[in-house]
Structure formats: structure tokens, C-alpha cells
C-alpha positions as CSV (number, residue, x, y, z in Angstrom):
1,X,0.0,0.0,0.0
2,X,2.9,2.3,1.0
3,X,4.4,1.8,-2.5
4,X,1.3,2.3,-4.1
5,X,0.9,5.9,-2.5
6,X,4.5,6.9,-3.1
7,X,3.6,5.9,-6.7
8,X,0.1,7.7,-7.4
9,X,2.4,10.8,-6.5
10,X,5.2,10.1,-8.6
11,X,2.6,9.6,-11.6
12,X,0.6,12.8,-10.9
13,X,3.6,14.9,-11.0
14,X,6.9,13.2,-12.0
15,X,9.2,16.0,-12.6
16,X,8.5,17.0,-8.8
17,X,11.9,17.4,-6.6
18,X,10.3,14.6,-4.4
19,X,9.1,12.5,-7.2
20,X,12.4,10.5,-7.8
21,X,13.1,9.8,-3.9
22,X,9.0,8.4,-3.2
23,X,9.8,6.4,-6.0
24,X,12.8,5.4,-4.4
25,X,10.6,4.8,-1.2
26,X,8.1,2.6,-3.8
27,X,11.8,0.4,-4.7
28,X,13.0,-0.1,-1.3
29,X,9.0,-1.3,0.1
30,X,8.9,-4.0,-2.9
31,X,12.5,-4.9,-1.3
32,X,11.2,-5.3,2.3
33,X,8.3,-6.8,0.9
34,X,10.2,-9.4,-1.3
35,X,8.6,-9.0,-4.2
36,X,11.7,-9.4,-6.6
37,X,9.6,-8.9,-10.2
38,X,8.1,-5.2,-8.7
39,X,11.8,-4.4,-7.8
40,X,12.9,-5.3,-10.8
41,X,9.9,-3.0,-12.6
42,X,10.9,-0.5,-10.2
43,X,14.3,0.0,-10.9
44,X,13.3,-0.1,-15.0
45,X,10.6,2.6,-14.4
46,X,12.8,4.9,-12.2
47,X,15.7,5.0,-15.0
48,X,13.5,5.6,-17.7
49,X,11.6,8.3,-16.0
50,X,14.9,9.7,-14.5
51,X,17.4,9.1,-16.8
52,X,19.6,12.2,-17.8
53,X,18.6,14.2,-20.0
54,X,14.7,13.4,-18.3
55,X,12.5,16.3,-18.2
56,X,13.8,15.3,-14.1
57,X,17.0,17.4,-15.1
58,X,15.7,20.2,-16.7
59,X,17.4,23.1,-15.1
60,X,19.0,20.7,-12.5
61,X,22.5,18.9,-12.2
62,X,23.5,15.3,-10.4
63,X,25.8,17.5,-8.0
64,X,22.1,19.2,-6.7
65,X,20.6,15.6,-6.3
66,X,23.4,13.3,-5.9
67,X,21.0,11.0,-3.8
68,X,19.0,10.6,-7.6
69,X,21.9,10.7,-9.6
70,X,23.4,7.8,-7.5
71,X,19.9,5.6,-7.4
72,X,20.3,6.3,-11.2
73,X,23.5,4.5,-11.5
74,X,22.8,1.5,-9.1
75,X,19.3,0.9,-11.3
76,X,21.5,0.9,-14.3
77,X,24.2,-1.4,-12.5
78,X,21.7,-3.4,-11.2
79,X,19.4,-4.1,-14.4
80,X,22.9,-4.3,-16.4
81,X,23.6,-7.3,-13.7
82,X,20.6,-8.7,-13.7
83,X,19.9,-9.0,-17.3
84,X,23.3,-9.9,-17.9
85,X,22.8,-12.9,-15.3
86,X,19.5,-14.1,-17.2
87,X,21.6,-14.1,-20.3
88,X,24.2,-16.5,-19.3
89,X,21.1,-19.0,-17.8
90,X,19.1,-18.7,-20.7
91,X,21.8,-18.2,-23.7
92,X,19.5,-16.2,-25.8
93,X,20.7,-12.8,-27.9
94,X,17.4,-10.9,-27.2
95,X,18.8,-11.5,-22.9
96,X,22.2,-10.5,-23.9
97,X,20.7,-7.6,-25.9
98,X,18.7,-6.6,-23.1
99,X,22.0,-6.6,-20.6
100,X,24.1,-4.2,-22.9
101,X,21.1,-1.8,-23.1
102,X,21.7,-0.9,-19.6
103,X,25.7,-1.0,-19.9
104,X,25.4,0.8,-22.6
105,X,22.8,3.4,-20.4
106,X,24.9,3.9,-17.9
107,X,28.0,4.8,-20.2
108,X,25.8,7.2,-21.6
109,X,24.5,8.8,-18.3
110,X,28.1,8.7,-16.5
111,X,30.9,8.7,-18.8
112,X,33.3,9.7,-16.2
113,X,32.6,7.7,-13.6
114,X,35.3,5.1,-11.6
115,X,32.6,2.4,-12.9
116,X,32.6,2.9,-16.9
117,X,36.0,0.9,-17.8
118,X,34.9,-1.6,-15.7
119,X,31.2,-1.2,-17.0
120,X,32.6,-1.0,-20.4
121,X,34.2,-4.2,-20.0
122,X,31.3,-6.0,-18.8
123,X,29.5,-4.6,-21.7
124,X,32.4,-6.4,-23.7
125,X,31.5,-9.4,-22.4
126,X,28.1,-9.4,-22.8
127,X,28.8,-8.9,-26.6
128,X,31.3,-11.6,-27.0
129,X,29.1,-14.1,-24.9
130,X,26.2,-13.4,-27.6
131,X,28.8,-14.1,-30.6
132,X,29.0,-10.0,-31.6
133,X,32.6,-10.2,-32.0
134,X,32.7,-6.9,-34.4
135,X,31.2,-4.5,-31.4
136,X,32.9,-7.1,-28.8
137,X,36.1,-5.7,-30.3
138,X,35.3,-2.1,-30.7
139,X,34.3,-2.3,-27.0
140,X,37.3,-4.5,-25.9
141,X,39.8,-1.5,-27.2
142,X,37.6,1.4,-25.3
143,X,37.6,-0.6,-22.0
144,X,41.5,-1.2,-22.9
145,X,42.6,2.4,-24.5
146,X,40.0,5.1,-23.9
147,X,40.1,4.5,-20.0
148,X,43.1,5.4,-17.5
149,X,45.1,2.6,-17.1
150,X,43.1,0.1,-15.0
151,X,43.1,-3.4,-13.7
152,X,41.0,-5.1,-17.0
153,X,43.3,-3.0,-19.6
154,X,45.6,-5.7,-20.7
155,X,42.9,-8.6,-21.0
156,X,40.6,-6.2,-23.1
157,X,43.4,-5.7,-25.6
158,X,44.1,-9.2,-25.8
159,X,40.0,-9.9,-25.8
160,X,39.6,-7.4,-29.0
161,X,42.3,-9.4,-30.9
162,X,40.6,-12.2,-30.2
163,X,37.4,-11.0,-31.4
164,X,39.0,-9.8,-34.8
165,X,40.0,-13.2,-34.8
166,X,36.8,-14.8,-34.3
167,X,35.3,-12.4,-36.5
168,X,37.6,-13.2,-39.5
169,X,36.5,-17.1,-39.1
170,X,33.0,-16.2,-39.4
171,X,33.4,-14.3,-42.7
């Protein structure tokens, strides 16, 4: 019921200053509840209503609602994980194209962040694991060359030769 409430609100008047942390409220009640499938939709709904570049931000920035801003990144890290996850069980392309939607999401929202080359790599994976070895590549040499030196650098330049190599064979 609580989550319900916290939602009517956010749906009356989304672009609200509250609106992003009841629907946070709405998220954490599904949690304490244990209903896995409305955290899940929770998490989906808050990023794509609060994405950046949402009608959210409109004259605002992260740095005035870094509590948002960093709800926004662990949904996207989250789903990412999540769908990843299901891709590996179920070994189907539409589940692996579902995981790099996110990863590619959060690269978009928070190209600077600690995350990304690591996030970037993952996406990697996720592209190589559904047999993409073209854009495995591509994103292989941005996790190893585009990022400050970082602990997945060296195996994601070996990983994009790899995928060139796989690649080739296919042709």
C-alpha cells in the first residue's frame, strides 16, 4: 500500500523534486516486501523516468541531487547485472541484448565515472558471450585504451584481438 501511494504521486507529478526519492521509497518497500519482479519493474521505471537528460534534469544537475543521480546508477548497474545474469542461464541474444542496453545506459549517463572501464568491459562481455565479436572488439579496445590505465586493460586488448580473430573465421 505504501508503495502504491509513493507511486500515485510520482505519476501525478513526476518531474517533482520529491518524485524521484517516493519512487525510491516505492523500490526499497517491494524490497522489504520481497517482491523481486516489482523491484525489478521499479528499478526499470525509475531509470527511464529519471534518466539524464529526463525532463527530471531540466534546469538541474547530479551535483544538486546526488542522492538521484546515485539511485540512477545502481538501477542501471543493477538491471545491467541482472539481465546480464539471465543471459548467461538462458543463452539467448534478445537477454544479452537486453543486458548491454543498460551498460550501454549507464555509459551514456556517467561517462566519467570510476565504474565505466569496468562497465565497459562487462559490456564487452556481454557482446562476445552473444557471438558480436565486431562491437565485442570495438568495446574490448575502449575498455583497454579510452580509460586510464586500470586493472582489465591488458585482458581487453588481448580480448579485442581475439574477437577480430573470431570475427575473421565467421566471414
Amino acid at each position: 500500500d505504501a508503495a502504491d501511494t509513493y507511486r500515485a504521486f510520482v505519476h501525478r507529478d513526476p518531474d517533482h523534486e520529491r518524485a524521484p526519492l517516493l519512487q525510491m521509497q516505492a523500490i526499497e518497500a517491494y524490497k522489504k516486501g520481497g517482491f523481486a519482479q516489482l523491484v525489478l519493474d521499479g528499478k526499470k521505471e525509475f531509470v527511464e523516468r529519471y534518466r539524464l537528460g529526463s525532463s527530471f534534469w531540466t534546469n538541474r544537475t547530479p551535483a544538486e541531487f546526488p542522492l538521484v543521480a546515485n539511485e540512477l546508477k545502481t538501477s542501471l548497474t543493477d538491471l545491467a547485472q541482472y539481465y546480464h545474469a539471465a543471459a548467461q542461464s538462458s543463452k539467448k541474444k534478445p537477454d544479452y541484448h537486453e543486458a548491454a542496453r543498460w551498460y550501454r545506459e549507464f555509459l551514456e549517463s556517467f561517462p566519467d565515472d570510476p565504474e565505466s572501464a569496468r562497465t565497459n568491459y562487462l559490456l564487452a562481455e556481454t557482446l562476445f558471450e552473444s557471438e558480436e565479436f565486431r562491437s565485442a572488439a570495438v568495446e574490448y579496445e575502449r575498455t583497454a585504451y579510452a580509460y586510464p590505465f586500470h586493472e582489465k586493460s591488458a585482458e581487453a586488448g588481448y580480448a579485442a584481438l581475439v574477437c577480430y580473430e573470431r570475427d575473421a573465421r565467421a566471414m
